[in-house]
PANUDO-237351 format. One record per residue (C-alpha): residue in one letter; x negated, y, z. Coordinates in pm, whole numbers, plus 32768, in hexadecimal, padded with zeros to 4 digits. Each point is the difference from the previous one (the first is absolute). Layout:
// PANUDO-237351
aXYZ
...
This chain:
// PANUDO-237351
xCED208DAEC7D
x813880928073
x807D811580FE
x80FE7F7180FF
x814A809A803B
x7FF3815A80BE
x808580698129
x804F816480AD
x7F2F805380EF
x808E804E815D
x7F658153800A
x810B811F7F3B
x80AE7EAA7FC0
x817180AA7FFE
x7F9380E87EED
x7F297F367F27
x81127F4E800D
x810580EF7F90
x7F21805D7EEB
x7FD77E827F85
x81687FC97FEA
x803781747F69
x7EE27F8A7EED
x80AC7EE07FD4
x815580158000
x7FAE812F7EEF
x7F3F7EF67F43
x811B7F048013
x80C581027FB8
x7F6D801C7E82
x80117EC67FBC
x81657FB8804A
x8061816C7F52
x7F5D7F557EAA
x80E57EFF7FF7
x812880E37FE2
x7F7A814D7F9E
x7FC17FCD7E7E
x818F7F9F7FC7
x805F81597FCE
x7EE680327F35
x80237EF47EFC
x80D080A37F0E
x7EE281477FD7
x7F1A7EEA7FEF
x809A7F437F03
x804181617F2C
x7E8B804B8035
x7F707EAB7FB8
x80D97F1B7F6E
x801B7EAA801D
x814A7FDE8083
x7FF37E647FB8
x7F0B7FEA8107
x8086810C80F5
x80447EF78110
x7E917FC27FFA
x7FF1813680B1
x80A07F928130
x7FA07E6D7FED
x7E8680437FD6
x7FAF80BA8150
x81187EFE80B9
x7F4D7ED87F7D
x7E9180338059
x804A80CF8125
x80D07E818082
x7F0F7F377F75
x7E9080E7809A
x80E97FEA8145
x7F6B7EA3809D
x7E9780557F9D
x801581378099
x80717F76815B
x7EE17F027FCA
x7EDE80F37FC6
x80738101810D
x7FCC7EBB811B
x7EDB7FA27F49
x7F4F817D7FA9
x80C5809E80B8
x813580F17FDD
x7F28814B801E
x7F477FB67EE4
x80EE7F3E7F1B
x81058142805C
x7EB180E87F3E
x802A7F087EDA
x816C7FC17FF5
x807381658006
x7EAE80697EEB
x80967F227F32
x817A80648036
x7F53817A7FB3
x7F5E7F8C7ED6
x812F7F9F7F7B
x80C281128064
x7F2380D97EF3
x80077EF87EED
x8161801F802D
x800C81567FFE
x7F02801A7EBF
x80D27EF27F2F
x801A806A7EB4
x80E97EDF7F6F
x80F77EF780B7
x7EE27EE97FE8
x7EF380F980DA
x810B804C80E2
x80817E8E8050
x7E817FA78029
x7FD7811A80E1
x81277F8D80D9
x7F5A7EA47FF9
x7EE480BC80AD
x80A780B780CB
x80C17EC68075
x7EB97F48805F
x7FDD811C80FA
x816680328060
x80287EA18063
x7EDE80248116
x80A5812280A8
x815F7F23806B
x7EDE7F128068
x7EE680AF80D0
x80F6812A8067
x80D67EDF80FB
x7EAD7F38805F
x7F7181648063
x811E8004810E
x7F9F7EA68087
x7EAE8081800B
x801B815C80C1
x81427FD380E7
x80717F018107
x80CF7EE67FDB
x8126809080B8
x7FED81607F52
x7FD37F677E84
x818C80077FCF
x8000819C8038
x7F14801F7EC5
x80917F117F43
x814F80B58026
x7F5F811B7F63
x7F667F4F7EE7
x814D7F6B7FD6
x808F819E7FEC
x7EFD80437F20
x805C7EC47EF7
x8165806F8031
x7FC581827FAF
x7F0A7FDA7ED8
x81437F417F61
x80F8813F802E
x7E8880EC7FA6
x7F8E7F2C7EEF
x811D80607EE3
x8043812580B5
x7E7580A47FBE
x7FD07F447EB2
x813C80C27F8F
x7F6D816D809E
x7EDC7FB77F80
x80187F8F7EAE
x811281267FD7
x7F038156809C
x7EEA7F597FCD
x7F997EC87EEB
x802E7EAB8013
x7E787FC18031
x801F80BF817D
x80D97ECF8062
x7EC77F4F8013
x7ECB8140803C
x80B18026812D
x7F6F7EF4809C
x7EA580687FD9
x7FF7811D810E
x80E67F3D80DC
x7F4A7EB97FF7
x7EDE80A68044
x805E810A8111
x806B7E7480A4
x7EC57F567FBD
x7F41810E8099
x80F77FFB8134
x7FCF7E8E8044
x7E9C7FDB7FC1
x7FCA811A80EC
x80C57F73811C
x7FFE7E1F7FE8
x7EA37FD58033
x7F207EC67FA2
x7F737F208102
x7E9E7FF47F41
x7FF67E88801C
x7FB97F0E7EE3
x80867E9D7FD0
x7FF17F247EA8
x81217F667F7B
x807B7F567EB8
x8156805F7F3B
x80C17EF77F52
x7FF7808C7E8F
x80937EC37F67
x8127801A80E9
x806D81607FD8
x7FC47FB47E77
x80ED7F088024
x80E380C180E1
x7FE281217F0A
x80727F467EAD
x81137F4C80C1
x80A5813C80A6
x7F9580D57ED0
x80CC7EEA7F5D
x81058001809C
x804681888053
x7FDC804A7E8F
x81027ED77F95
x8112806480FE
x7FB5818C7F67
x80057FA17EC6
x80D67EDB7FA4
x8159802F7FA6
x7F8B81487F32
x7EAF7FD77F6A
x80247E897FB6
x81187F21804C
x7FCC7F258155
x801C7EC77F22
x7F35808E7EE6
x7E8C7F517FC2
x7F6E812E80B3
x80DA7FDB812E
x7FBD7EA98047
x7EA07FFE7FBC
x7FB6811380FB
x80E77F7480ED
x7F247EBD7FDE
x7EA080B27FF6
x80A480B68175
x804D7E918098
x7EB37F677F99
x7F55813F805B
x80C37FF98163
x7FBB7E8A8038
x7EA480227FAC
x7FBB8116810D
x80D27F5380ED
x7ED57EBE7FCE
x7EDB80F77FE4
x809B809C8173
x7FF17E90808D
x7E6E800C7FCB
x7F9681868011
x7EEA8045813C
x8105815B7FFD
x81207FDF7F2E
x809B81527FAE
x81537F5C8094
x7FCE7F308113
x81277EE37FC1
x7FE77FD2819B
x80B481417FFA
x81497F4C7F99
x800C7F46810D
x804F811C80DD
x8144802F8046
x7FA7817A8025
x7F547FF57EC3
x810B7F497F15
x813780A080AC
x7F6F81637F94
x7FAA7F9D7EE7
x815E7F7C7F8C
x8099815380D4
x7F1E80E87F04
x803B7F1D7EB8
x816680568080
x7FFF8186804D
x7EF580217EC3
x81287F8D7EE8
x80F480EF80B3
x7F35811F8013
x7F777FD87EE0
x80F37F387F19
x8159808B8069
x7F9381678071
x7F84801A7E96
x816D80287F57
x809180E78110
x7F96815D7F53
x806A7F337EAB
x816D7FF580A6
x7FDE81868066
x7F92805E7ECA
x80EF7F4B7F17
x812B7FAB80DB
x801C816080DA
x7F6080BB7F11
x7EC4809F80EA
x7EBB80777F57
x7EB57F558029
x7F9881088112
x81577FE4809D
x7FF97E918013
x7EA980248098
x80A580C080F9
x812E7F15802B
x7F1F7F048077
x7F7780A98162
x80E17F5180A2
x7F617EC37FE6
x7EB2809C804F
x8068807E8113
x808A7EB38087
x7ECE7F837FD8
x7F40810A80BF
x80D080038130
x7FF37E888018
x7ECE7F877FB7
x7FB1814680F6
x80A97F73810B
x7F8A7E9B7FC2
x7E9980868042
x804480AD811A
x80F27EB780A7
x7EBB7F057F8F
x7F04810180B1
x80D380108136
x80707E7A802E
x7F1E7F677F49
x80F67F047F2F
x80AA80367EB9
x80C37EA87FE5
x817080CE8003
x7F7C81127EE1
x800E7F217EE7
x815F7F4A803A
x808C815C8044
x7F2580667EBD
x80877EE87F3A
x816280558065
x7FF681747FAB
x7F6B7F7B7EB9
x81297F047FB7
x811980E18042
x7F5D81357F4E
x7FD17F307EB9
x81487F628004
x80B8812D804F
x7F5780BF7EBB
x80787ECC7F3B
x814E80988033
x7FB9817A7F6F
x80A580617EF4
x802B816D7F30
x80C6808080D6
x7F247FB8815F
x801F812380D0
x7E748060802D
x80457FF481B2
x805A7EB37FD4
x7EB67F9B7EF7
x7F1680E380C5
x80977F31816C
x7F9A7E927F43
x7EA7808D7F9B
x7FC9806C8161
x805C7EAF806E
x7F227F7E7F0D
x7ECE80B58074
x803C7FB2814F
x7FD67E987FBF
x7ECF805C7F1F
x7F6480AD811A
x803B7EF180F1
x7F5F7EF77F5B
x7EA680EF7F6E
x7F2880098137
x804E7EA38087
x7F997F247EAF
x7E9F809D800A
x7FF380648186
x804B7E8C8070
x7F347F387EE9
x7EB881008088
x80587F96814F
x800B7E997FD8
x7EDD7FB47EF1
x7E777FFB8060
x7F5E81557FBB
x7F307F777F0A
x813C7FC97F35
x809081188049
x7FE3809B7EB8
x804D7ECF7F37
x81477FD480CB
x8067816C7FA6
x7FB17FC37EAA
x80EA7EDC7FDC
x813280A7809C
x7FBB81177EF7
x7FC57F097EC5
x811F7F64806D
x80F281228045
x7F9080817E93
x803A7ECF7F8E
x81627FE38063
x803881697FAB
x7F737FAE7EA4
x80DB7ECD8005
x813280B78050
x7FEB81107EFC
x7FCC7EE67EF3
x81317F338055
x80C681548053
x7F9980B77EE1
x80647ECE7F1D
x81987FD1808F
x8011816C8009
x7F7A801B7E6E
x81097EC87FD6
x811F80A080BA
x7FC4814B7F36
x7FD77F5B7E9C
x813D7F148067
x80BA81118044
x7F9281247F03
x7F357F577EE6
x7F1580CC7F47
x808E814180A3
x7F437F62812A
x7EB980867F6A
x807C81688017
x7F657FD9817B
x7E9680357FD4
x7EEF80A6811B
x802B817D807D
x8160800A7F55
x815D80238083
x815580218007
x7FFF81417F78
x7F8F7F997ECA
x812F7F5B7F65
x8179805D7FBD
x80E87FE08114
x80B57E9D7F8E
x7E967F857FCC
x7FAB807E814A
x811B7F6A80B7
x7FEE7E8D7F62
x7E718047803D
x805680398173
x80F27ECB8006
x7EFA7F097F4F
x7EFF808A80F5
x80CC7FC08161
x806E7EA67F92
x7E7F7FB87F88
x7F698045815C
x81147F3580FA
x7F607EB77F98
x7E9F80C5805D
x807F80648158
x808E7EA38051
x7F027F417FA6
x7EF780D380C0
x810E80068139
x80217E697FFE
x7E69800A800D
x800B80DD80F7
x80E27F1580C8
x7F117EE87FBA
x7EF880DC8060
x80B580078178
x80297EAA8024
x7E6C80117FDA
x7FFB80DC812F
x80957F5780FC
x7EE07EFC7FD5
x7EFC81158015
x7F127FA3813F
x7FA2813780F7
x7E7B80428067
x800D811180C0
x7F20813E7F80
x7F12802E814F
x7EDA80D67FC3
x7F097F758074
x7E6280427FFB
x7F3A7F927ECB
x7EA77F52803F
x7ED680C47F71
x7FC07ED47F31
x81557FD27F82
C-alpha cells in the first residue's frame, strides 16, 4: 500500500508553502554542501586517518551512490510518495552523517560516505518533485531558480566551511553539522506538506533499477577512476566498461516489459524530455567538470589561499543567482521559457571560451567579468530543464522525470571531471614531470620556491585552456540543442481530486 503524492492545502497555503520550500531548499542545501565541503578537509583527514591511496574514495563514494539511488528515488516518491520517502531519504542521509562523523579509520569513513550517499542522492531527487507537487505550473520556475542559488552557493560554502571548520573546530563537525540542521528541516517540512491519507498498491521494478544501478555504478566509477587507479585499457578497465554496457542493455530490455519501470523509455520521445536532458548532460560537465580546476588556477597560478580562492569565486555565484532569479520570475509572469536556454547556452559558450584565454597575469576584473558571464548562463538554463520537463510529463511521472534530468546532469558532471581531470593530469605531467606531483589537495603556491612556483603557475595555465575549450565547444553544441527545444506553456491550472 502506498501514500499518493501530497498536496498543500488551500487554507494558510502561502505559508505552508514558504515553509516547504524553506525545509527544503535547507535540505537540498546539505546535500549539495557534501559534495564540496570535505575538500578542504582531506588533508586533516588523511593526517588523522591515513590512507592516503584511497583518499579519492572520499569524494567518489558519496558521488556514486548518491547518482546511482537517484532513479529509485524518483520512482518510490510517485509510487509511496515524496512525504514519506523525504522521512527515509534524509534518516538515512543523517545516519550517515554520524557514521561519518564517528569514523575511526579511512575504510569506516568511505563506508560511511557510501551511506550517507544513499541518502544524499534522494534529496537532488524528492527536493525538485516536492516543487511539482506544492506549486503551480506557471510559478515552478521561481523555486527552481532558488534551488538553482542554493546548488550554486553550497559550491562557494562547501570549501569555504569545511576549511573554518576543520581549522576552529575538527574535521568530524564537517559532517555533525548536519545533524541539527537536517533535523531542525525535517521537522519544518513534516509540520507544514501534509499527506492526503489515501492508500493505493503498486509494484517497483527491482530488477530494473538493479540493472540500472550496476550499469551507472559502472560506469561513474570507470570515468572516476580510470586513467589513475587502473589504466582505461588495463583488464580492469575494460571489464567494467563491459559489465556497464551489458548492465545498461539489460535494463534498457527489462524497461521494455516492467508494469512501472523506474524510467519510462516513452519519456525519450518527448522532445521536452530529451532536449533537457541533453541541455543538463551539457550544463552538468561545465559546472561540474570545468568549474572544478578554477580555484586550482587561483591557487597555483595567482597565488590565492584556499579561503581566498573560495572567495574569488562569488562571482560566478552570483551570476547564477541573479539569473536563474530572473528566469523564475520571467517564466511566472509569461509563462514560456523557450529564449532562457539559448541565451543560457550563449552566456555559457562565451564565458568558457573566454577563461580558455587566462593566463598569470589576468587582471582579476577581467576573470571575475567571465565568471559572471558564466553564471549568468548557468542561471538561465537551472529552472527551465526541471520547470519545463514537470510541465510537460504526466504527474504520475513526475518524480521519475526529475530523477532522470538529475542522474543525467550528475552523470555528465561526473563525465566531465573524468575526461577533464585526465588532459589536465597529462598537460601537467607533459609539461613538469614528476614535479607535477608537488600539487596535492589543501596545498598551494605558497609552498614551493619562487622558480618552482612560477614554472608551477605556467604548467598550470597551459593545463586548463584545453579544459575551457573543450567545455566551451560543448557548450556550443549544447545551443544548437536549444533552438530545437519545443515550448508548452506553464498555465496553472486546477488538479482533479483524483489526480
Amino acid at each position: 500500500m502506498s501514500e499518493p503524492n501530497p498536496r498543500i492545502t488551500h487554507g494558510g497555503e502561502a505559508k505552508s508553502l514558504r515553509m516547504v520550500i524553506l525545509s527544503v531548499g535547507l535540505l537540498l542545501l546539505l546535500a549539495a554542501l557534501d559534495q564540496s565541503i570535505v575538500s578542504t578537509a582531506l588533508p586533516r583527514i588523511v593526517k588523522d586517518l591515513g590512507g592516503i591511496e584511497h583518499l579519492s574514495w572520499v569524494v567518489t563514494a558519496y558521488i556514486l551512490t548518491s547518482t546511482v539511488v537517484a532513479p529509485l528515488y524518483g520512482k518510490l516518491g510517485d509510487l509511496y510518495g515524496r512525504r514519506n520517502t523525504i522521512f527515509a531519504s534524509v534518516g538515512i542521509f543523517l545516519l550517515g552523517s554520524l557514521a561519518c562523523g564517528l569514523a575511526g579509520t579511512m575504510t569506516e569513513l568511505i563506508l560511511a560516505r557510501a551511506l550517507q550517499g544513499l541518502g544524499g542522492g534522494g534529496l537532488f531527487v524528492l527536493a525538485l518533485s516536492v516543487v511539482g507537487d506544492a506549486v503551480p505550473p506557471q510559478d515552478r520556475g521561481k523555486i527552481q531558480g532558488v534551488f538553482a542559488a542554493v546548488f550554486a552557493t553550497s559550491s562557494v560554502i562547501g570549501p569555504l566551511a569545511g576549511g573554518w571548520l576543520t581549522e576552529y573546530a575538527d574535521w568530524h563537525w564537517i559532517f555533525f553539522i548536519n545533524l541539527p540542521l537536517g533535523g531542525l528541516a525535517l521537522v519544518g517540512f513534516a509540520a507544514s506538506f501534509k499527506p492526503r491519507g489515501t492508500r493505493v498498491s503498486h509494484k517497483i521494478d527491482w530488477w530494473g533499477a538493479l540493472a540500472l544501478t550496476i550499469g551507472i555504478g559502472g560506469l561513474t566509477l570507470l570515468t572516476s577512476l580510470g586513467g589513475r587507479s587502473f589504466g582505461w585499457t588495463s583488464a580492469t578497465g575494460l571489464g567494467m566498461g563491459l559489465v556497464s554496457l551489458v548492465a545498461l542493455a539489460a535494463f534498457l530490455r527489462i524497461e521494455t516489459r516492467a508494469a512501472e519501470p523506474i524510467l519510462p523509455l516513452w519519456l525519450f520521445k518527448m522532445n521536452v524530455f530529451w532536449v533537457t536532458s541533453v541541455l543538463g548532460f551539457v550544463v552538468g560537465a561545465a559546472m561540474f567538470g570545468a568549474v572544478t580546476f578554477l580555484p586550482i588556477y587561483l591557487q597555483f597560478a595567482k597565488g590565492s589561499t584556499p579561503t581566498a580562492s573560495g572567495l574569488e569565486m562569488i562571482p560566478l555565484t552570483a551570476g547564477i543567482l541573479a539569473a536563474s532569479t530572473l528566469a523564475g520570475r520571467y517564466m511566472g509572469r509569461t509563462g514560456r521559457y523557450l529564449i532562457l536556454p539559448k541565451l543560457g547556452m550563449s552566456g555559457l559558450a562565451i564565458g568558457l571560451l573566454g577563461l580558455s584565454q587566462i593566463g598569470v597575469e589576468t587582471p582579476y576584473p577581467v576573470f571575475a567579468g567571465l565568471l559572471l558571464v558564466l553564471g549568468l548562463g548557468m542561471g538561465c538554463i537551472f529552472p527551465v530543464v526541471t520547470t519545463a520537463v514537470q510541465n510537460a510529463v504526466p504527474r504520475h511521472t513526475l518524480g521519475t522525470a526529475t530523477a532522470a534530468g538529475i542522474l543525467l546532469r550528475q552523470l555528465g558532471g561526473a563525465l566531465g571531471v573524468a575526461a577533464f581531470g585526465a588532459i589536465f593530469s597529462a598537460g601537467l605531467f607533459a609539461r613538469l614531470g614528476e614535479a607535477a606531483s608537488q600539487i596535492t589537495v589543501g596545498e598551494g603556491a605558497s609552498s614551493l620556491d619562487p622558480a618552482k612556483a612560477a614554472a608551477m603557475a605556467d604548467a598550470v595555465v597551459l593545463s586548463v585552456h584545453p579544459i575551457f575549450w573543450i567545455a566551451g565547444l560543448a557548450a556550443l553544441f549544447g545551443l544548437a540543442f536549444a533552438f530545437v527545444l519545443e515550448e508548452i506553456p506553464l498555465i496553472n491550472r486546477v488538479v482533479p481530486k483524483g489526480e
